[in-house]
C-alpha positions in Angstrom: 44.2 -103.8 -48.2 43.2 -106.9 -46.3 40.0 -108.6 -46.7 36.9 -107.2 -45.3 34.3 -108.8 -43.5 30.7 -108.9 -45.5 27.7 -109.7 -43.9 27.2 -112.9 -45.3 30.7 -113.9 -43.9 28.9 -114.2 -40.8 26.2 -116.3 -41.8 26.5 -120.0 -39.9 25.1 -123.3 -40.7 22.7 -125.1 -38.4 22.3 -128.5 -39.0 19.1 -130.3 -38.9 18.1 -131.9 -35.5 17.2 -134.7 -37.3 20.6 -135.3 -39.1 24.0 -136.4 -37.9 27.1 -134.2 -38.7 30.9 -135.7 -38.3 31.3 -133.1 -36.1 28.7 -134.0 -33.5 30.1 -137.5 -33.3 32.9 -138.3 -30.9 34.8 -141.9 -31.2 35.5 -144.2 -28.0 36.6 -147.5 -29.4 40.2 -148.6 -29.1 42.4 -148.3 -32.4 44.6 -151.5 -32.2 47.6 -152.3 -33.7 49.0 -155.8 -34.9 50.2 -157.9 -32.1 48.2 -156.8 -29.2 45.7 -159.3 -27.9 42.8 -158.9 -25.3 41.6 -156.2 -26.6 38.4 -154.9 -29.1 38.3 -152.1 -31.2 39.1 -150.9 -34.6 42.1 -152.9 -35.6 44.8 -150.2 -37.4 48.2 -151.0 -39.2 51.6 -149.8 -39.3 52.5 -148.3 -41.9 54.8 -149.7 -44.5 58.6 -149.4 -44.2 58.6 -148.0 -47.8 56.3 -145.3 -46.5 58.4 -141.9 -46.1 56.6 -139.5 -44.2 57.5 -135.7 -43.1 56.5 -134.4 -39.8 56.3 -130.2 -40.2 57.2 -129.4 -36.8 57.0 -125.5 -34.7 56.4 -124.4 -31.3 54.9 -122.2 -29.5 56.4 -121.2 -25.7 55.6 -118.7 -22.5 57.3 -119.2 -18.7 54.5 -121.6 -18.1 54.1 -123.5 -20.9 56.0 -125.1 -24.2 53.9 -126.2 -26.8 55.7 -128.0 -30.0 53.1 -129.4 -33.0 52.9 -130.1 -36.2 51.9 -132.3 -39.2 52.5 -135.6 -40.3 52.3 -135.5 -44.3 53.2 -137.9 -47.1 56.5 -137.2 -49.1 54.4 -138.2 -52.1 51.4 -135.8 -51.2 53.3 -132.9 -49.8 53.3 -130.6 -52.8 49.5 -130.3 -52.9 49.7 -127.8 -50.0 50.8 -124.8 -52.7 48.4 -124.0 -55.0 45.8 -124.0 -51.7 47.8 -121.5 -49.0 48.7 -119.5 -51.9 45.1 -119.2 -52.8 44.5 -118.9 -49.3 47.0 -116.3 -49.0 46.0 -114.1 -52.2 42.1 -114.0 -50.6 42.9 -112.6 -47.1 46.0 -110.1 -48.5 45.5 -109.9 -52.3 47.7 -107.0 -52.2 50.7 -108.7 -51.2 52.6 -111.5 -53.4 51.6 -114.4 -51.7 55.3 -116.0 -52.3 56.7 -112.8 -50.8 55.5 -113.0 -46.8 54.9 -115.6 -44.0 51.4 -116.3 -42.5 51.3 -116.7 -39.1 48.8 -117.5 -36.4 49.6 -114.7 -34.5 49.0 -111.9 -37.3 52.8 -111.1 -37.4 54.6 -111.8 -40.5 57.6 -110.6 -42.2 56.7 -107.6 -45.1 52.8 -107.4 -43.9 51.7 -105.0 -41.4 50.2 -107.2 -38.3 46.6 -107.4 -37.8 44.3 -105.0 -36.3 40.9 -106.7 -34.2 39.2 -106.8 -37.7 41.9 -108.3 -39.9 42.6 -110.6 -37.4 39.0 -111.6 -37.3 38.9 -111.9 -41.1 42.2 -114.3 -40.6 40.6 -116.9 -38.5 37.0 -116.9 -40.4 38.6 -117.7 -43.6 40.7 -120.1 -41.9 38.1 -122.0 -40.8 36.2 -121.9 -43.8 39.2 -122.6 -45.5 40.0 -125.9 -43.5 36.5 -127.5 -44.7 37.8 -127.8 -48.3 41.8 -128.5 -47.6 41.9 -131.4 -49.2 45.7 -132.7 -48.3 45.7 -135.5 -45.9 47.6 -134.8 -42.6 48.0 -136.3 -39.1 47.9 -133.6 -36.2 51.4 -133.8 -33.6 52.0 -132.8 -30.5 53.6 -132.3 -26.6 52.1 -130.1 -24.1 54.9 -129.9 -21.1 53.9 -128.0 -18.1 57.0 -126.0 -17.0 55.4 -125.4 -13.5 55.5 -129.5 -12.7 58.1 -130.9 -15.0 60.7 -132.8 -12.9 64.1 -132.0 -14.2 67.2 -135.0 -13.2 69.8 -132.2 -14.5 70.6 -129.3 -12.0 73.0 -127.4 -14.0 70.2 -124.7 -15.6 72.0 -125.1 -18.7 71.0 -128.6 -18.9 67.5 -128.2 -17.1 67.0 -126.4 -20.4 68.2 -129.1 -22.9 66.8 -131.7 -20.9 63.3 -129.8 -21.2 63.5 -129.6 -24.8 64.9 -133.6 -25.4 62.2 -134.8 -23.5 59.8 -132.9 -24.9 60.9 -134.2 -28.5 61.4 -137.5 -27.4 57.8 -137.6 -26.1 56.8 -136.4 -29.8 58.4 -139.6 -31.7 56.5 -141.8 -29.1 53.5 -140.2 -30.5 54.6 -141.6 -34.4 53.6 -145.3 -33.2 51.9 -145.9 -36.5 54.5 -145.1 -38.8 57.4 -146.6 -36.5 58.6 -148.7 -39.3 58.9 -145.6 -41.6 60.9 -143.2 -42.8 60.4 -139.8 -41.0 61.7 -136.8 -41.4 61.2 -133.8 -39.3 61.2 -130.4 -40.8 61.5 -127.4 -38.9 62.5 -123.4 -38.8 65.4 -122.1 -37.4 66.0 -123.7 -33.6 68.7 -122.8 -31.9 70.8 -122.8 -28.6 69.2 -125.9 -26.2 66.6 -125.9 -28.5 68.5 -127.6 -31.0 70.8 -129.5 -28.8 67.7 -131.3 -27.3 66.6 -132.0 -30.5 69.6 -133.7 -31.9 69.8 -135.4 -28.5 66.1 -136.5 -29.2 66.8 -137.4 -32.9 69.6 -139.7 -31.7 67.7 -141.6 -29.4 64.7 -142.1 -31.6 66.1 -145.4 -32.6 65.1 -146.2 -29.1 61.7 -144.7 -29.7 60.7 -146.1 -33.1 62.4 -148.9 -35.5 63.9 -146.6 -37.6 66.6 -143.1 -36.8 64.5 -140.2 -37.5 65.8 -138.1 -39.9 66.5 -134.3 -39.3 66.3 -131.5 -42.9 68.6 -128.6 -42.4 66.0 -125.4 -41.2 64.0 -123.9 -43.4 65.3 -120.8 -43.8 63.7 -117.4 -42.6 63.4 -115.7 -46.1 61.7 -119.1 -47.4 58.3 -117.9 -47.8 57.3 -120.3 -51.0 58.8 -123.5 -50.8 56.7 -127.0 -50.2 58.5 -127.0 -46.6 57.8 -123.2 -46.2 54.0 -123.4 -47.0 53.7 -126.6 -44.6 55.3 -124.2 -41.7 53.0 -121.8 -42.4 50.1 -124.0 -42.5 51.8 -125.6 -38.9 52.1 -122.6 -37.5 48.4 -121.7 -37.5 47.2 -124.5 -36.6 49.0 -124.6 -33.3 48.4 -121.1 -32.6 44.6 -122.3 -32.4 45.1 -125.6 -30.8 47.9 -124.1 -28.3 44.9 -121.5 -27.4 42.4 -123.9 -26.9 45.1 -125.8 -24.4 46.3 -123.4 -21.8 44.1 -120.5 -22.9 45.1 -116.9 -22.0 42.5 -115.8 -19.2 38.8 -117.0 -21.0 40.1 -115.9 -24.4 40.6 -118.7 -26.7 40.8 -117.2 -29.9 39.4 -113.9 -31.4 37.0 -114.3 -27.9 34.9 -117.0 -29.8 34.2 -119.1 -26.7 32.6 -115.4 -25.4 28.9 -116.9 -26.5 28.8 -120.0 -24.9 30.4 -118.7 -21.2 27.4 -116.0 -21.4 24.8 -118.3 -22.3 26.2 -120.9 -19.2 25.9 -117.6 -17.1 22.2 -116.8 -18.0 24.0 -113.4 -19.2 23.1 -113.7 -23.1 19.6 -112.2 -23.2 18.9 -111.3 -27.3 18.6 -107.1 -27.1 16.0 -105.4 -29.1 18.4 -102.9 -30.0 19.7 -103.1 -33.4 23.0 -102.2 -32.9 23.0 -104.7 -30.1 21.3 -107.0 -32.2 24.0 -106.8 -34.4 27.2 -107.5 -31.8 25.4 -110.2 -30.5 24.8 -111.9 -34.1 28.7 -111.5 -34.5 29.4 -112.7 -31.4 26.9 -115.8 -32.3 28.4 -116.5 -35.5 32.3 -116.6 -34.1 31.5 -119.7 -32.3 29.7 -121.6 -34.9 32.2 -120.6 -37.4 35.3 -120.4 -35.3 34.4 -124.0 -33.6 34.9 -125.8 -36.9 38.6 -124.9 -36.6 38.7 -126.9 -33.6 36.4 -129.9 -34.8 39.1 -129.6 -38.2 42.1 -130.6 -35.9 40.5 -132.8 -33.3 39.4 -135.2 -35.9 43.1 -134.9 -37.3 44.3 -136.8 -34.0 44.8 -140.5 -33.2 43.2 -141.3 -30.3 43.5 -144.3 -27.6 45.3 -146.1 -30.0 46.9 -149.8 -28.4 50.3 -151.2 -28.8 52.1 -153.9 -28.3 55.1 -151.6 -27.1 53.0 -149.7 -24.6 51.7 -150.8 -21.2 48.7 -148.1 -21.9 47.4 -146.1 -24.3 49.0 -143.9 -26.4 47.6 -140.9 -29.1 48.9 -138.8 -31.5 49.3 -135.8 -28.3 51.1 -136.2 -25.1 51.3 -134.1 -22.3 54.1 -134.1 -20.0 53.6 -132.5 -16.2 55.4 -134.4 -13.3 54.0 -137.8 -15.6 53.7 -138.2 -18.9 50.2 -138.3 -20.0 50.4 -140.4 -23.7 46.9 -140.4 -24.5 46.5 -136.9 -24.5 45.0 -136.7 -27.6 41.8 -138.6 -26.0 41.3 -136.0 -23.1 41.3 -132.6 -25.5 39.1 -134.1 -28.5 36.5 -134.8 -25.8 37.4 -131.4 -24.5 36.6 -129.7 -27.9 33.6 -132.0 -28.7 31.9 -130.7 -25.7 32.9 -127.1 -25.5 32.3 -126.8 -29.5 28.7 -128.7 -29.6 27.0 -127.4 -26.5 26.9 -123.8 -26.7 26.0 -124.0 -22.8 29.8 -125.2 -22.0 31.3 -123.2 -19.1 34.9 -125.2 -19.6 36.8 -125.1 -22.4 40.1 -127.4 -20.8 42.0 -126.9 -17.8 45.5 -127.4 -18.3 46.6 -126.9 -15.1 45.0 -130.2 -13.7 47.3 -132.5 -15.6 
């Protein structure tokens, strides 16, 4: 049986008004890279050429929208993921062999029933409370292409969809800046059809992007539920589900309706009931956004933000959105998206997609 919700599960932290939490702090110097002058900020490095890094890559995609993310990880580090998801994995569904099914963001997952309302609610508390101790070090990934405004060159359809998919890739290496004298290598499930072919295409013309040919593993295979690769998939895949959410959201809901508290309260509609059992819906839906918020303050500070270049006439991040332009700071306009939604419970916007 999956876990169960206790009472104290839904018990938040407040901090102080008097102290200062990470969370509540939101960057805006310029992260700058050797050889670019005229500018002040924080100066960064590349990485060194020695340095072999794997980008976990999935996506997530509707008529409107494809979303592809993932994480940047040290080769060396990469194995520390295990012994956390499986622990991860043995608290939310301890009566399934946590080697023996795949966690997903969206409650479906091969040999585990999917999620009702509660389980799924269960999923994304522990998540969150899970996030605050992962210890392995990652960089958060990703292109956010607007289907609705994209400006295809191809007209075959065929191509319109491979040329979708290679841009949208080659727009994700541009985002691997820091580590373009590395070693990379992208790991990724099964792609297939244009899918793939963009990829490759992409893959090819990296060497354009970066210093070095990123490399490309053979799939992870479906019935792979306990590798290193496999858990980093996992791990991927929920992390965009949230992130993806928080981008082009489906109606208001965001994920498991946590954003429900601070619409009402920015509508003058929460008024605190004196009926228990009212009492008691309202304290849940209270606790979901301070709880479910620290997901989203978790991946924003896993971005690279307004990062300079000297290969770059603007700049870049970590995220890029591609509409009718290509929007390579991306990264910059949804942290300060999520650092005011998820601090100021009196938000009325999360992000508006559609804009860009």
């Amino acid at each position: 049986m999956p876990y169960k919700l206790k009472l104290e599960d839904f018990d938040y932290f407040m901090p102080d008004a008097n102290q200062v939490t990470i969370d509540q702090m939101l960057m805006l110097g310029h992260n700058i890279l050797p050889g670019v002058n005229g500018w002040s900020g924080f100066l960064t490095q590349y990485f060194h050429p020695d340095d072999e890094t794997i980008l976990y890559i999935d996506e997530r995609e509707n008529d409107d929208h494809l979303f592809i993310g993932g994480c940047l990880v040290s080769a060396k580090e990469k194995h520390e993921i295990l012994p956390e998801l499986s622990q991860f994995k043995n608290t939310f569904r301890p009566e399934n062999n946590a080697e023996q099914w795949f966690l997903k963001g969206s409650g479906m997952h091969a040999g585990v029933d999917k999620d009702n309302g509660d389980d799924a609610l269960s999923r994304w508390i522990l998540w969150a409370k899970f996030l605050k101790t992962f210890p392995c070090f990652y960089r958060f990934h990703s292109v956010s292409l607007n289907k609705k405004k994209f400006i295809y060159s191809e007209s075959q359809p065929k191509w319109k969809n491979i040329e979708r998919y290679r841009c949208a890739y080659e727009a994700l290496f541009k985002t691997l800046e820091q580590n373009r004298h590395s070693k990379i290598t992208v790991v990724t499930d099964n792609v297939q059809g244009a899918q793939l072919k963009g990829l490759k295409q992409a893959i090819e013309n990296s060497v354009n992007i970066l210093e070095r040919k990123v490399l490309l593993d053979p799939p992870v295979p479906k019935e792979d539920f306990s590798s290193i690769d496999s858990n980093w998939l996992q791990f991927v895949d929920m992390q965009i589900y949230a992130l993806s959410r928080f981008i082009f959201p489906s109606g208001r809901n965001v994920l498991m309706d946590f954003e429900k508290y601070s619409y009402d309260v920015s509508e003058g509609d929460f008024i605190i009931s004196s009926d228990p059992k009212e009492l008691m819906k309202q304290r849940l839906q209270v606790s979901k956004y301070f709880i479910l918020k620290d997901i989203f303050h978790h991946l924003r500070l896993k971005f690279v933000t307004r990062l300079v270049s000297p290969h770059y006439t603007e700049t870049i991040s970590s995220m890029v959105c591609i509409s009718d332009k290509e929007v390579l700071n991306f990264a910059d306009i949804v942290d300060k998206s999520i650092h005011g939604f998820c601090n100021r419970a009196h938000s009325s916007i999360t992000f508006d997609f559609h804009e860009i």
